[in-house]
Residue frames relative to the residue before (quaternion, step in Angstrom):
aa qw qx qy qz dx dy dz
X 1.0000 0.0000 0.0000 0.0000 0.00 0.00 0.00
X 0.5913 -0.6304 0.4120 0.2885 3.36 -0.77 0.95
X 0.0116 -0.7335 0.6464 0.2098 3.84 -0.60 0.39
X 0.2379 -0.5558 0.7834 0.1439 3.14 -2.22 1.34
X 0.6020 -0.3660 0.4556 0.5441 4.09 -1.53 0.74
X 0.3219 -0.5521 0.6992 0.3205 3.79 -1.77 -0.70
X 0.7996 -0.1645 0.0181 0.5773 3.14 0.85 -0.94
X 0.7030 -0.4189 0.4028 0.4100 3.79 -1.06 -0.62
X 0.1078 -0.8486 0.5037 0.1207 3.26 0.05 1.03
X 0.4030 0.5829 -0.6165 0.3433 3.79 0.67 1.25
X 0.3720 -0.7263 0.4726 0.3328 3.68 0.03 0.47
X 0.5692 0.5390 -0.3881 0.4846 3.89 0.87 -1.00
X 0.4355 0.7278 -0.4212 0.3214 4.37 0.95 -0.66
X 0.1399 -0.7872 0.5448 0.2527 2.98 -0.96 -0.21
X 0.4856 0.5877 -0.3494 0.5447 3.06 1.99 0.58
X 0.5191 0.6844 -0.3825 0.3404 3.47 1.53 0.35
X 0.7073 0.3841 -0.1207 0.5811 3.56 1.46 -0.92
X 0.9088 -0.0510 -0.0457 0.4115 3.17 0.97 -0.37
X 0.2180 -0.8137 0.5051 0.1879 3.44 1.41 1.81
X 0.4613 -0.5756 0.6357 0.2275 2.85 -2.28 -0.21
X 0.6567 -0.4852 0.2257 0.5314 3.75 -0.44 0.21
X 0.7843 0.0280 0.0924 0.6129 3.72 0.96 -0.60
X 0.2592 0.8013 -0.5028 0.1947 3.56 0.76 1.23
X 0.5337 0.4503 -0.4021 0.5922 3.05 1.31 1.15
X 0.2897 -0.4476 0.8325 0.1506 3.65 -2.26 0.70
X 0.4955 -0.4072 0.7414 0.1975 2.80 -2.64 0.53
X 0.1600 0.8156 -0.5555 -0.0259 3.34 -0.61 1.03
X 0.8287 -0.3124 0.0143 0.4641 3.87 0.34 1.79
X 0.4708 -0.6319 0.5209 0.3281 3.83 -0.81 -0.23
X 0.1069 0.8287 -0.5369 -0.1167 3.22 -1.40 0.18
X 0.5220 -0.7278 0.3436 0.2824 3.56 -0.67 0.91
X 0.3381 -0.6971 0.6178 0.1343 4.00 -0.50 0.84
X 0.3757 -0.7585 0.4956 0.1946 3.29 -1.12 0.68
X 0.8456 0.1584 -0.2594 0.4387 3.07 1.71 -0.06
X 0.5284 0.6076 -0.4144 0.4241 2.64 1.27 1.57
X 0.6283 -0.7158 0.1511 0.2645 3.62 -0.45 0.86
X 0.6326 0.4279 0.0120 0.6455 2.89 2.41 -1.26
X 0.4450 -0.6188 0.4985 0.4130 3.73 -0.87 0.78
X 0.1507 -0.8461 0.4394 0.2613 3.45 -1.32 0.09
X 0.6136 -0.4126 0.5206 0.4269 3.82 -1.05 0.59
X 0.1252 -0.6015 0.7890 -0.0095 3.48 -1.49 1.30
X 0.0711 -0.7418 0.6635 0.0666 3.19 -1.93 0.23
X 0.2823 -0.7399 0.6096 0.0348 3.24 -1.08 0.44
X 0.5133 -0.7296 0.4518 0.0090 3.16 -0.92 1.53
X 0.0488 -0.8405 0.4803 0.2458 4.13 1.09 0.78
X 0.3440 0.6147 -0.5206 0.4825 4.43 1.36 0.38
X 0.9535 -0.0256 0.0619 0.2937 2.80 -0.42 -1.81
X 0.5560 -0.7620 0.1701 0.2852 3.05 1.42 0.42
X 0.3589 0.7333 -0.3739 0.4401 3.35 2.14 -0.07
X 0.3420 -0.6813 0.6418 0.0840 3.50 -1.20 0.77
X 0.0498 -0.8059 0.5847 -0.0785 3.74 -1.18 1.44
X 0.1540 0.7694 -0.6007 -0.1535 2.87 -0.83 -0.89
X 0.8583 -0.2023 0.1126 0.4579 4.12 -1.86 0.13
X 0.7158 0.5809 -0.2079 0.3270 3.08 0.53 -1.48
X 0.4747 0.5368 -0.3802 0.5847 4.06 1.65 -1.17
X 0.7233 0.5036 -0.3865 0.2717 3.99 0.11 -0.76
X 0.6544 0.5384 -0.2245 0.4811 3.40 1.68 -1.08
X 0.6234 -0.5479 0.4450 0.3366 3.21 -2.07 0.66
X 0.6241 0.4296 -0.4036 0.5128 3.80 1.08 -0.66
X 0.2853 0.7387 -0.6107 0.0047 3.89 0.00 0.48
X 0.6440 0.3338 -0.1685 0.6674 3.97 -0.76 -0.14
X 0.5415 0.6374 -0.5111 0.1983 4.16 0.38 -0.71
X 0.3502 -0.7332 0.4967 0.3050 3.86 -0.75 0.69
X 0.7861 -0.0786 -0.0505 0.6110 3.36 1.05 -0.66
X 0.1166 -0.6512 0.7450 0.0861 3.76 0.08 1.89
X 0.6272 0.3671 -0.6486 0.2261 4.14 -0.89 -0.19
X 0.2822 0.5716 -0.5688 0.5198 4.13 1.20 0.53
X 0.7294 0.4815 -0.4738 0.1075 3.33 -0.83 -1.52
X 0.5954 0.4485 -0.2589 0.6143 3.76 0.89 -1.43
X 0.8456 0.1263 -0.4122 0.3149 3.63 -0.47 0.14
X 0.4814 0.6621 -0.3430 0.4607 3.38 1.14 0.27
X 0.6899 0.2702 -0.2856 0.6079 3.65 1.11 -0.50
X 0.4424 0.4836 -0.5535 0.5139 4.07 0.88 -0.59
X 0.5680 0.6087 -0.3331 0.4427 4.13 0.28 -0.98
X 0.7417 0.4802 -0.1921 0.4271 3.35 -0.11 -1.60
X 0.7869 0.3287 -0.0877 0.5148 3.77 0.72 -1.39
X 0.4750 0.5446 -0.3934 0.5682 3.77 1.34 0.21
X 0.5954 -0.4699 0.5014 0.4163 4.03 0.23 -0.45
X 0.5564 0.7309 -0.2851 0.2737 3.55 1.07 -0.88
X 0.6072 -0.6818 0.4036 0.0595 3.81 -0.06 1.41
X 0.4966 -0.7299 0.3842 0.2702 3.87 -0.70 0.57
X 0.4606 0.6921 -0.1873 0.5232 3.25 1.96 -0.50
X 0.7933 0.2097 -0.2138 0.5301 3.16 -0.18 -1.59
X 0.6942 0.2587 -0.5762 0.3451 4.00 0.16 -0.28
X 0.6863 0.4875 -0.4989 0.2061 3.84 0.59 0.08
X 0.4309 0.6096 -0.3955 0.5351 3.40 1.50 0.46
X 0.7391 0.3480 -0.2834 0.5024 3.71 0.77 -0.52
X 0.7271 0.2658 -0.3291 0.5406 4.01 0.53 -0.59
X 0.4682 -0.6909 0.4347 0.3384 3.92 1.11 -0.09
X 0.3778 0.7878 -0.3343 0.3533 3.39 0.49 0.47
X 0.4450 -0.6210 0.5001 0.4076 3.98 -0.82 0.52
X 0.4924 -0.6229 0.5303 0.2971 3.75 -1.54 0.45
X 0.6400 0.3882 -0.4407 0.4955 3.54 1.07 -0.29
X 0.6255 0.5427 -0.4123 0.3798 3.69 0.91 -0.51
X 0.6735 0.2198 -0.3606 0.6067 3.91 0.91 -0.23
X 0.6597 0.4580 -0.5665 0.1848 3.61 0.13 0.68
X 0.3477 0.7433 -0.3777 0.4289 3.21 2.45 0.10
X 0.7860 0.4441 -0.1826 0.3894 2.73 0.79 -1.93
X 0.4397 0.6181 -0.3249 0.5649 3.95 1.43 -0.64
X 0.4229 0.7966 -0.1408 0.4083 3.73 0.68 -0.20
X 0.6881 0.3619 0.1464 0.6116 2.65 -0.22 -2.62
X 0.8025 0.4488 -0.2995 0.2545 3.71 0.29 -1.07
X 0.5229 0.6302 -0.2208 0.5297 3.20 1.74 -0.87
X 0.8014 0.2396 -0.2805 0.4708 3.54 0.35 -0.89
X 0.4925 0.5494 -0.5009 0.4524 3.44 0.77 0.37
X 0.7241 0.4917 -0.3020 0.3777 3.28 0.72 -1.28
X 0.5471 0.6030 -0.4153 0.4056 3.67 1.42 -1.08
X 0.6799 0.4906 -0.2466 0.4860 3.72 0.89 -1.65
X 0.3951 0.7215 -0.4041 0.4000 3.91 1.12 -0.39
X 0.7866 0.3863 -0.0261 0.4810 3.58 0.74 -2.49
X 0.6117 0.3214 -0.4273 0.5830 3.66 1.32 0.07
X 0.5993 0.5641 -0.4244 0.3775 3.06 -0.09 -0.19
X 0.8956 0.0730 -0.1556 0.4102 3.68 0.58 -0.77
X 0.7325 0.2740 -0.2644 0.5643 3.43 1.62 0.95
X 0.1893 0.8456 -0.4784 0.1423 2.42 0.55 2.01
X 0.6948 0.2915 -0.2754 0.5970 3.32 1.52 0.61
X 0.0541 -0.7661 0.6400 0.0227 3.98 -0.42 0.61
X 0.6777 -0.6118 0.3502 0.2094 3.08 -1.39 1.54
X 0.5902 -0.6162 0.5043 0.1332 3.42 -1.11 0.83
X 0.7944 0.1755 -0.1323 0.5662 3.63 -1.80 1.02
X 0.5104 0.6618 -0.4652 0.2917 3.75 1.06 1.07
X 0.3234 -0.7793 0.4452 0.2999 3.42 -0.96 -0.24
X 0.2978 -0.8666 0.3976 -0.0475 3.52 -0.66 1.14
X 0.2804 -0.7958 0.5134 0.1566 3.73 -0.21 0.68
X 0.1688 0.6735 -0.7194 0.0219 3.67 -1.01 -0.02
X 0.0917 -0.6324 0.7535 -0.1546 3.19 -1.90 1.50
X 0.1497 0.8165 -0.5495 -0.0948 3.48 -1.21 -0.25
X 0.5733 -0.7442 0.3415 0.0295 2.80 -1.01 1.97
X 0.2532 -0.7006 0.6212 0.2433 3.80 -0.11 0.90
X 0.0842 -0.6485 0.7564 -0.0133 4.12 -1.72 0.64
X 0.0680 -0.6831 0.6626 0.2996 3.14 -1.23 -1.28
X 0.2950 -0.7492 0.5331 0.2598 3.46 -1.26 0.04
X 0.8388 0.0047 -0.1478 0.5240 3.63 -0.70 0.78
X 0.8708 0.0172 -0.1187 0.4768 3.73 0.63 -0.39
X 0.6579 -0.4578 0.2824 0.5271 3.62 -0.82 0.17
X 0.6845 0.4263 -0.3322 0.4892 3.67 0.43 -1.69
X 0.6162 0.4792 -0.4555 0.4280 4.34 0.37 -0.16
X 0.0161 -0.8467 0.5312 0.0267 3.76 0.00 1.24
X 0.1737 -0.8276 0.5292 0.0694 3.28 -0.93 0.45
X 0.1147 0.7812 -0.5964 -0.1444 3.89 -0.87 0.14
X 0.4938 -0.6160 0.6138 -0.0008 2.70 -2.11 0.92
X 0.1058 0.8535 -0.4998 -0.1022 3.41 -0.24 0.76
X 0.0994 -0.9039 0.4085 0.0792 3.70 -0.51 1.33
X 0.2703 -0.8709 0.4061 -0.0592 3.27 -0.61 1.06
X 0.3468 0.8279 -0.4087 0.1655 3.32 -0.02 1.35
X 0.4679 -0.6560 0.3977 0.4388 3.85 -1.03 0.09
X 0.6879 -0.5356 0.3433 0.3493 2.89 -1.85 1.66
X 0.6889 0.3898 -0.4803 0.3779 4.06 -0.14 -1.46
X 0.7882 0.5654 -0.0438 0.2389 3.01 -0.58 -2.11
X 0.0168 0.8041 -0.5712 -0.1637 3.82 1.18 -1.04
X 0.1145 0.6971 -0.6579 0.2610 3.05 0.09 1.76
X 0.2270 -0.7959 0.5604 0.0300 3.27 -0.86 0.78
X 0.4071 -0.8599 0.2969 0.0816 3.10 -0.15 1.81
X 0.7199 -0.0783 0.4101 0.5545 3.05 0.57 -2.06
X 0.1370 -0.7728 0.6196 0.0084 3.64 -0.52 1.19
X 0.0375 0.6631 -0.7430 -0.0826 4.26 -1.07 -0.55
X 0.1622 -0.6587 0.7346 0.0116 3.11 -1.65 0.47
X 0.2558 0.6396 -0.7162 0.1120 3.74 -0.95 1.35
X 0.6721 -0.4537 0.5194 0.2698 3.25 -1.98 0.00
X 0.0682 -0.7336 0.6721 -0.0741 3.21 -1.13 0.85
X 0.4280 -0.6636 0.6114 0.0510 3.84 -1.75 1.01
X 0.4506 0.6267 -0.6335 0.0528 3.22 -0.01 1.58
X 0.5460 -0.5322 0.5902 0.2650 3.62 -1.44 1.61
X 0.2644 -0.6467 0.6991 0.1523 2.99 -2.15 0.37
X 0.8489 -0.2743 0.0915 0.4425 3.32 -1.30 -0.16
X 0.3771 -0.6488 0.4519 0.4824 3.89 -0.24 0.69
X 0.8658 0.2983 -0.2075 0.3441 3.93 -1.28 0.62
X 0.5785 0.5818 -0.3961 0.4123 3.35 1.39 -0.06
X 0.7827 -0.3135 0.2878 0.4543 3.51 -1.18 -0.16
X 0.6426 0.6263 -0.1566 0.4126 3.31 0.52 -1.42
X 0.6400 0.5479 -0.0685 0.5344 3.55 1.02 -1.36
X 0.4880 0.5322 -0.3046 0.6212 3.62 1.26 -1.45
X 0.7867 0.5770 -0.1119 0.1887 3.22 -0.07 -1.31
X 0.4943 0.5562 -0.1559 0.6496 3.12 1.58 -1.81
X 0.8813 0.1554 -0.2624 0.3610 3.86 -0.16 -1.19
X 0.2533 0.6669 -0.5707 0.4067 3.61 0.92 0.46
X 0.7907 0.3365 -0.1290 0.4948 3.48 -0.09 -1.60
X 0.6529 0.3601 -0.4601 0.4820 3.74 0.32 -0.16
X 0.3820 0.7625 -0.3789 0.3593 3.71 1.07 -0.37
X 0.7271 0.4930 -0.0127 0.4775 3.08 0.84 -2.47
X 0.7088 0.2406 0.0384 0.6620 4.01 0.64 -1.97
X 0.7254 -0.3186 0.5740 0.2070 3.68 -0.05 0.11
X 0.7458 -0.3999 0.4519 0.2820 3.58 -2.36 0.28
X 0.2038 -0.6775 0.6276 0.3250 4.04 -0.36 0.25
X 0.3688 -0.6606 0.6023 0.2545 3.36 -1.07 0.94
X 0.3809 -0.6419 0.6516 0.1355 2.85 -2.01 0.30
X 0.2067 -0.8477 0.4884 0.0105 3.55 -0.40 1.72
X 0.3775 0.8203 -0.4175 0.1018 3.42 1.67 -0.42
X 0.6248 0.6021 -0.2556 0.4264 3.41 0.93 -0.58
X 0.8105 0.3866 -0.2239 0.3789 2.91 0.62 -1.29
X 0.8165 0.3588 -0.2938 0.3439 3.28 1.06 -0.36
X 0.4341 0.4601 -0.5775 0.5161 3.26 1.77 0.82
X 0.6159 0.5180 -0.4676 0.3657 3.46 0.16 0.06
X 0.5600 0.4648 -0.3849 0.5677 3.88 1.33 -0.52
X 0.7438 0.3455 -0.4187 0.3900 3.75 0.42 -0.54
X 0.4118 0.6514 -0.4513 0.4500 4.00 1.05 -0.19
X 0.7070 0.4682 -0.3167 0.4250 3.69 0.42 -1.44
X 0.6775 0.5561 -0.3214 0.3585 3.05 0.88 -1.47
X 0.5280 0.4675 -0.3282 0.6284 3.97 0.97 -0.99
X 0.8283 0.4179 -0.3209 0.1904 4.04 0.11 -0.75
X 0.1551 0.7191 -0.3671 0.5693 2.73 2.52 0.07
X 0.8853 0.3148 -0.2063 0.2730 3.12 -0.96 -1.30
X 0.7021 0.3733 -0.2990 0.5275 3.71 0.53 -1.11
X 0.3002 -0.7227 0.6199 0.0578 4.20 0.87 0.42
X 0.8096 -0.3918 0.1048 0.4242 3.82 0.60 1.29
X 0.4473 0.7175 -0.4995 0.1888 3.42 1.32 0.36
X 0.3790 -0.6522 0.5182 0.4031 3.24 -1.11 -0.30
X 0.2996 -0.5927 0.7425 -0.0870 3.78 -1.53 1.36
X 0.3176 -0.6737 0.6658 0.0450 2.45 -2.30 1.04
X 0.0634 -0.8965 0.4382 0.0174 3.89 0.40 0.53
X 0.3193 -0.8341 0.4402 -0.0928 3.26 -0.29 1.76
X 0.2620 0.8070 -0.5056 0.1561 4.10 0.47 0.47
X 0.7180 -0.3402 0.4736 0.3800 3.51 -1.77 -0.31
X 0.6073 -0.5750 0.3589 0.4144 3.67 -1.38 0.11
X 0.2322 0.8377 -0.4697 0.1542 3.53 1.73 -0.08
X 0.2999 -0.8230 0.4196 0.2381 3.68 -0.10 1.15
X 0.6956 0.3364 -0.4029 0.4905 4.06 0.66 -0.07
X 0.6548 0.5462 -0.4718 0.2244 3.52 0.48 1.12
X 0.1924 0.7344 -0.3113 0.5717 3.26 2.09 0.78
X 0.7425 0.4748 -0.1345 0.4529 2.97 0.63 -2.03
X 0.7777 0.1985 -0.2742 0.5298 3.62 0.22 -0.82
X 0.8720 0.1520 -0.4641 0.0323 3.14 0.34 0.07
X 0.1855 0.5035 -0.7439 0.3984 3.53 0.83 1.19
X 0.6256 0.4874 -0.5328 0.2953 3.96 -0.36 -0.32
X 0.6722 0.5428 -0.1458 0.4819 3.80 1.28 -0.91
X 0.8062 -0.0029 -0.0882 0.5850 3.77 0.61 -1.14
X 0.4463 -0.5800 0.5884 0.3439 4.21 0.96 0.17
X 0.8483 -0.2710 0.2933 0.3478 2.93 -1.74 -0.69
X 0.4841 0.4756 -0.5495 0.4874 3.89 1.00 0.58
X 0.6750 0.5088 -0.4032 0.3506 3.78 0.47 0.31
X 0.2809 -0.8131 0.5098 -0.0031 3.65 -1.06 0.81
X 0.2008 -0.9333 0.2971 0.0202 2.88 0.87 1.31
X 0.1462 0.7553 -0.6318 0.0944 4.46 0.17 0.49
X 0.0629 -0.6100 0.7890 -0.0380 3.64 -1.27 0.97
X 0.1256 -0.7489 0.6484 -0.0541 2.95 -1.78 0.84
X 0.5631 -0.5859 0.2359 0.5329 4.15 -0.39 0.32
X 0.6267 -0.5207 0.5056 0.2836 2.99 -1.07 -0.79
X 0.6317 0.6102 -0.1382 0.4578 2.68 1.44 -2.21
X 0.5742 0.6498 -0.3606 0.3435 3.75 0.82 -1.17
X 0.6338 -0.5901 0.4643 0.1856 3.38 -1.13 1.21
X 0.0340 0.8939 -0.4330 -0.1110 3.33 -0.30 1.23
X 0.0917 -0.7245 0.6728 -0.1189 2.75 -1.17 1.95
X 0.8089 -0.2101 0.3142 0.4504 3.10 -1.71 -0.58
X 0.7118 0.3256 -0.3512 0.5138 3.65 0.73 -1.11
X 0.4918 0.5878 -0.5780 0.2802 3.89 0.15 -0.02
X 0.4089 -0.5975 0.5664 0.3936 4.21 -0.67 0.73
X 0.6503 0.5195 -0.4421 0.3343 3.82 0.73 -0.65
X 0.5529 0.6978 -0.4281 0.1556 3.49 0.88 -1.09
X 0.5694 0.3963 -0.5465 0.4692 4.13 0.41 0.09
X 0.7160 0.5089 -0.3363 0.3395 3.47 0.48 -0.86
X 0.6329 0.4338 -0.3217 0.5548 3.56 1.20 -0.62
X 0.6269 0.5654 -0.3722 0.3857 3.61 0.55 -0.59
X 0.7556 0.4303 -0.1817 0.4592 3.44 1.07 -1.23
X 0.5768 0.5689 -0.3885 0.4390 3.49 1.35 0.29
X 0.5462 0.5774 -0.2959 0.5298 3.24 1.63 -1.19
X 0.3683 0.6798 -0.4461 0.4508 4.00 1.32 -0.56
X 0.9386 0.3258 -0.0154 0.1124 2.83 -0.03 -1.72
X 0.5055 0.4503 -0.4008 0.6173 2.86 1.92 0.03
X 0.6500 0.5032 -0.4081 0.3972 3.97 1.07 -0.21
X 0.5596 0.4604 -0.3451 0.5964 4.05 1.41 -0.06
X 0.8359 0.2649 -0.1550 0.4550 3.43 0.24 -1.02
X 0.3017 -0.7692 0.5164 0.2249 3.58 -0.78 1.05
X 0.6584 0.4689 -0.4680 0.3573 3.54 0.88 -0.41
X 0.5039 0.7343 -0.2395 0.3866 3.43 0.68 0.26
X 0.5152 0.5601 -0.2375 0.6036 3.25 2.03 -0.34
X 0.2723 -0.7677 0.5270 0.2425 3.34 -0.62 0.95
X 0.6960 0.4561 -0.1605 0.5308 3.68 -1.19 -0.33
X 0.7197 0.4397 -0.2880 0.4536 3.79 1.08 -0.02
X 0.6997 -0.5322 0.3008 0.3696 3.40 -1.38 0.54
X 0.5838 0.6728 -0.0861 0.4462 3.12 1.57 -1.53
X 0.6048 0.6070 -0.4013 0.3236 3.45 1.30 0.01
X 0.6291 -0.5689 0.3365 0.4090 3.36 -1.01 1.12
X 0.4576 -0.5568 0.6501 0.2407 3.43 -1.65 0.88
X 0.8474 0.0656 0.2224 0.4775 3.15 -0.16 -1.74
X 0.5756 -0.7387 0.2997 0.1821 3.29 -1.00 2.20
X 0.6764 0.3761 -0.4009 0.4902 3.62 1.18 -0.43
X 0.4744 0.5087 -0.5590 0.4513 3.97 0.73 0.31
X 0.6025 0.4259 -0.4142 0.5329 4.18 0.74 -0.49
X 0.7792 0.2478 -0.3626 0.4471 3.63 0.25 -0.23
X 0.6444 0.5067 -0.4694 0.3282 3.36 0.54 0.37
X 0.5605 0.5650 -0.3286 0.5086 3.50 2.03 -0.53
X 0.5328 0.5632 -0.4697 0.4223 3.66 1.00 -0.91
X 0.3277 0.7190 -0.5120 0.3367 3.90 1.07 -1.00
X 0.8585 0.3942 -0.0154 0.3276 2.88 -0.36 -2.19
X 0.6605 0.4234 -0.3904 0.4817 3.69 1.27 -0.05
X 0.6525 0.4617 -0.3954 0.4525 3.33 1.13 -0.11
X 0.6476 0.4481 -0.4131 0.4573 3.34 0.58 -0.44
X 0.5794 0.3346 -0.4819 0.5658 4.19 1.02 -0.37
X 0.7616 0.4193 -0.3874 0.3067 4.02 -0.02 -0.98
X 0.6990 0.5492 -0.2609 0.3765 3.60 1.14 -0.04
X 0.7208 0.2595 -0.0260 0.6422 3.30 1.00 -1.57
X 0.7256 0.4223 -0.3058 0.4491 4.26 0.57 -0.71
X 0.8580 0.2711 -0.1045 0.4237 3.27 -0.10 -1.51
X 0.6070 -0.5965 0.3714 0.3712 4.02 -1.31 1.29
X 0.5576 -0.5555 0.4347 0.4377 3.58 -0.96 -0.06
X 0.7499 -0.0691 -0.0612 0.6551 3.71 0.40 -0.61
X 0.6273 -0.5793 0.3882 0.3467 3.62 -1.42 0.43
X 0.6310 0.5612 -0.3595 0.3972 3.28 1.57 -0.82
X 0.6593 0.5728 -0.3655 0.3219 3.75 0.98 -0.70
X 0.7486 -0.5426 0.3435 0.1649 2.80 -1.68 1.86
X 0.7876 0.3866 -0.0759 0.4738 3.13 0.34 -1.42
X 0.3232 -0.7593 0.5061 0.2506 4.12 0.71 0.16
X 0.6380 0.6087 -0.4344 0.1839 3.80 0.41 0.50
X 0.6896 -0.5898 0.2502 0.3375 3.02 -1.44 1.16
X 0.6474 -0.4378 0.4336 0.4485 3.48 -1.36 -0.37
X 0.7139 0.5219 -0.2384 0.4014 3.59 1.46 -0.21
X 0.4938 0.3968 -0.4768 0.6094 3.46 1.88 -0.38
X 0.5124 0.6154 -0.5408 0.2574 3.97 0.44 -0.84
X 0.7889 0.3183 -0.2952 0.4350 3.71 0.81 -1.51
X 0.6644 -0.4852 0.4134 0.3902 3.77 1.21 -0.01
X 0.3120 0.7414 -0.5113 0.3027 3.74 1.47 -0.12
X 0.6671 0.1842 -0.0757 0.7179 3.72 0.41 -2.12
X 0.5015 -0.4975 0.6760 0.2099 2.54 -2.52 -0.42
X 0.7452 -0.0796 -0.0397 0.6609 3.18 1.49 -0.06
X 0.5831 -0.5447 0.3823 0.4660 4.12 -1.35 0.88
X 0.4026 -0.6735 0.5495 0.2868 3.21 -1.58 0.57
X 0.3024 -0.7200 0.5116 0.3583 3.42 -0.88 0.50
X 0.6932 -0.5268 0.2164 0.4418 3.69 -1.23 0.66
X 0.4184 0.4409 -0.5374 0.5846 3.98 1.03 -0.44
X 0.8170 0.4048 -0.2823 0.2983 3.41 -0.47 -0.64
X 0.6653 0.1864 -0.3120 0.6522 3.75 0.85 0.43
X 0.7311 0.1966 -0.4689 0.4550 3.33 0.55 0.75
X 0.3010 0.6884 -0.5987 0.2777 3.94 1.30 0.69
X 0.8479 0.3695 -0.1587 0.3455 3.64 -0.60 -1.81
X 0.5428 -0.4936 0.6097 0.3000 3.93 -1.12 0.36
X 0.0376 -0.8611 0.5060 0.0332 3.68 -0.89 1.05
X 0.5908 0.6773 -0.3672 0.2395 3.50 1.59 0.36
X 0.4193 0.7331 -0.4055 0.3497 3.22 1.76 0.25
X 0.3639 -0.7326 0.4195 0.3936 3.66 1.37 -0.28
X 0.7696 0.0658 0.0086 0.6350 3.94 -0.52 -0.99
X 0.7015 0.4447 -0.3444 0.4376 3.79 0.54 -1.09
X 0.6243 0.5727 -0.4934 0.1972 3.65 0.65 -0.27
X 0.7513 -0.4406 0.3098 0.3813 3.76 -1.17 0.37
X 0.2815 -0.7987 0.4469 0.2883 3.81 -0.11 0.49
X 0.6592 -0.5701 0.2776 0.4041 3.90 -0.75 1.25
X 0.7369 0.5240 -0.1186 0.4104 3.25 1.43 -1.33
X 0.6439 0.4774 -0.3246 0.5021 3.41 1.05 0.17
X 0.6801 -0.6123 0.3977 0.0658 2.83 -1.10 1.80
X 0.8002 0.1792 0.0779 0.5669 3.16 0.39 -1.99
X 0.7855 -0.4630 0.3980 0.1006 3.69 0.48 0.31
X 0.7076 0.4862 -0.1774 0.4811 3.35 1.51 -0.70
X 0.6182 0.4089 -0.3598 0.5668 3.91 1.31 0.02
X 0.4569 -0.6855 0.5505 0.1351 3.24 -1.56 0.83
X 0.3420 -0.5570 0.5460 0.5241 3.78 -0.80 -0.16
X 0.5386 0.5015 -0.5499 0.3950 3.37 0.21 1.05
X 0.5733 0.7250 -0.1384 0.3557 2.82 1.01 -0.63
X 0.0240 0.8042 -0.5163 -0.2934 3.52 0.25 0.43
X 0.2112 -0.8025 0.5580 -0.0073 3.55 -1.35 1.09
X 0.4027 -0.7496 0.4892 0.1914 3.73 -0.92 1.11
X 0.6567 -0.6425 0.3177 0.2346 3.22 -1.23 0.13
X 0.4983 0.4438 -0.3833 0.6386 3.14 1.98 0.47
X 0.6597 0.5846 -0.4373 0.1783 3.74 0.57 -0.32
């Protein structure tokens, strides 16, 4: 399908918020070096700036965007910066730029199309212990998602202080480095309290049911987050986790994540260095475990946890959540549109 601009994509325009019916000219073609096809320029008769298809996409400026899709299928498979730069041939710092670029797109991807989440639901939270570069550097992960559907809201990643045995090696070790940097804080709070807002965003005053471990400061924050529109149910830990455990989506979808994401493997090469690289990869699982991949293998119908809540109208395939630019917020280009002309405002069908 032919693409026409939607709008100006200079933000300072005033054809950016609120084009005109044709507030563009064709202004000639030009040939990308890494692209296969000349491309259609345009010109902006406001501001006079010259664009064209490619300014709308996530591979702009990209030296080699046919990477990008097999670099995040990679990324969300278990699959290591190394071995895919040995297989697409490519530098490791150059797909960890481009790994990056792919994450914050994908983060701006999961706002962008859930920015409200259906009311009178029920919601899990857990949080996954890692580390970053060494064993005694702990980290946690709190993941948040709804019970049916295993949508996966809202993840964070801070640092957290747990000591070992007083006199053992480990301990030797632990107070060495605090010696050198000081106490390791403890972010647990704060960043279950960033993933709460983030859920209190969306439901815009609904009322939720919120389903967690006996961990005693998660009561606490969250009546501090949703007041009395929360329903609060805790359950052990200790409890065998099967199907009949209330925790089991939440435990299952963690065990996910250390099986998609390699930096997540302890005792492995692939383990995260640095705590904002783990929250930029979780990105990229939410945007495949939400909008790409079916909810359970067994279901008939192959849809994500996002057609389940009604978000899409149908799963996106991975070109397709890594096609349109997402930093324009509402104004950006919905995943589902073909030609460019629907917004994520926009509601859009599954033929458009």
């Amino acid at each position: 399908m032919e693409f026409r601009p939607p709008f100006c994509p200079n933000t300072d325009c005033k054809q950016h918020l609120n084009p005109g019916i044709r507030f563009w000219i064709f202004f000639g073609f030009f040939k990308p070096s890494s692209r296969p096809e000349r491309v259609q320029r345009f010109r902006c008769k406001t501001c006079r700036i010259t664009f064209s298809k490619p300014t709308f996409c996530l591979d702009y400026w990209d030296q080699r965007p046919e990477l990008n899709q097999r670099l995040f299928e990679n990324l969300v498979s278990g699959v290591g910066y190394r071995q895919t730069a040995r297989t697409v041939h490519a530098a490791v710092s150059s797909l960890q730029y481009k790994a990056r670029k792919l994450a914050a797109h994908a983060g701006l991807l999961h706002h962008n199309l859930s920015p409200r989440l259906p009311a009178d639901r029920t919601f899990l939270l857990d949080e996954e212990e890692t580390y970053e570069q060494a064993s005694i550097r702990t980290l946690t992960m709190p993941v948040l998602m709804e019970r049916e559907h295993w949508f996966v809201v809202a993840t964070d990643v801070g640092t957290t202080r747990r000591l070992a045995a007083s006199g053992s090696k480990r301990r030797e070790w632990q107070e060495r480095e605090e010696l050198e940097s000081g106490p390791r804080p403890d972010q647990s709070r704060e960043c279950v309290t960033t993933v709460l807002k983030e859920l209190d965003r969306r439901l815009d005053g609904a009322k939720l049911t919120l389903q967690t471990d006996l961990k005693g400061s998660y009561a606490t924050i969250a009546s501090e987050v949703f007041g009395d529109r929360v329903t609060h149910e805790t359950t052990s830990g200790k409890l065998p986790r099967t199907t009949f455990n209330p925790l089991f989506p939440i435990n299952t979808t963690l065990a996910m994540t250390r099986d998609n994401l390699g930096r997540l493997r302890r005792k492995s090469w692939l383990v995260t260095k640095k705590r904002e690289w783990l929250q930029s990869h979780m990105n990229l699982f939410l945007a495949y475990r939400n909008y790409v991949r079916v909810r359970f293998n067994r279901d008939k119908d192959g849809e994500s946890p996002a057609v389940k809540l009604k978000l899409l109208d149908r799963n996106l395939t991975v070109a397709e959540a890594l096609g349109w630019r997402q930093d324009w917020g509402p104004r950006s280009i919905h995943p589902l549109s073909a030609d460019g002309r629907r917004f994520i405002g926009t509601p859009v069908t599954a033929s458009a």
